[in-house]
N, C-alpha and C positions, 0 to 999 in steps of 0.2 A: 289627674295630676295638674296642679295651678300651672299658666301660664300669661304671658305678658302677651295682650295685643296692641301692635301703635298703631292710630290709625292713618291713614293716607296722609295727612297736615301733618302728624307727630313724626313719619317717616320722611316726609322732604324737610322739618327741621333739623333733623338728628343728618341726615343729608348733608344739608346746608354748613350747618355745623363743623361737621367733618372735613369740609372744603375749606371751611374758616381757618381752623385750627393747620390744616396743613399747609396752608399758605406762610404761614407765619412759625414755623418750624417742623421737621421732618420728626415726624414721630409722637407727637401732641397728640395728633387725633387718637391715637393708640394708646396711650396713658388714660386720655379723658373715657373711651369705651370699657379699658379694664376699669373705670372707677365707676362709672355707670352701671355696667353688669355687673360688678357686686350689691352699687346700691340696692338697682331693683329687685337683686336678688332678694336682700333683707326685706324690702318693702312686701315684696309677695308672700312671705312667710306671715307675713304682720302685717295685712294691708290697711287699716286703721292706723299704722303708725306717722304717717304723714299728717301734715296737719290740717286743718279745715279750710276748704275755698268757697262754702257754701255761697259767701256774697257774692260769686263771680259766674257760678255755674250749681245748680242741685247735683248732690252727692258728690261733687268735686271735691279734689283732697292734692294735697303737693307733697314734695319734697325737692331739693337742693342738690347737685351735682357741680360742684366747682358756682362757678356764679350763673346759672343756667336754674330753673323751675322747672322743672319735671311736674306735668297736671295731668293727675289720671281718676281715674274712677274702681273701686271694689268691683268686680263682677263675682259672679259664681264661682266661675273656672278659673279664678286669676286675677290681671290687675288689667283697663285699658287704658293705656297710654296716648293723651290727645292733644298734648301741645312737647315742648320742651324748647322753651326759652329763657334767651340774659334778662336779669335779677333787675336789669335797667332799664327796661321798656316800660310801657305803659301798657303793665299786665292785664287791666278790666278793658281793653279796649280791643283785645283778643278775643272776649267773651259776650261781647253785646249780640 
């Protein structure tokens, strides 16, 4: 059965995150994870459906979650999930 790995950085983002979002209103963080677990959910059915990050990293692929990048890779068994950052940052400088 396909499954979602994040890896250690993709899990102190999503972390991070979650403190973000709570700080700044009760109950955010929990909106933004049901949007997330559905996202990934679709993505893992169709994990080509992301689009291509090839400039940033080999077989790298994203998608979107409110204003956040989600960057993961196809594997076998599922999708691995290795960053998930704001739309705002200086994305290629995550991946040098």
């Amino acid at each position: 059965m396909p499954r979602i790995v994040l890896t250690p950085q993709a899990h102190q983002d999503l972390e991070d995150l979650f403190d973000h979002l709570d700080a700044q209103q009760p109950r955010l963080s929990d909106r933004f994870a049901e949007t997330f677990d559905r996202t990934c959910g679709l993505h893992l059915k169709h994990p080509l459906m992301g689009a291509s990050s090839e400039d940033l990293a080999p077989n790298l692929r994203h998608f979107t979650v409110w204003n956040y990048v989600v960057f993961y890779r196809p594997a076998a068994d599922g999708l691995e999930i290795l960053r998930i950052l704001h739309g705002a940052r200086d994305l290629p400088s995550f991946f040098v």
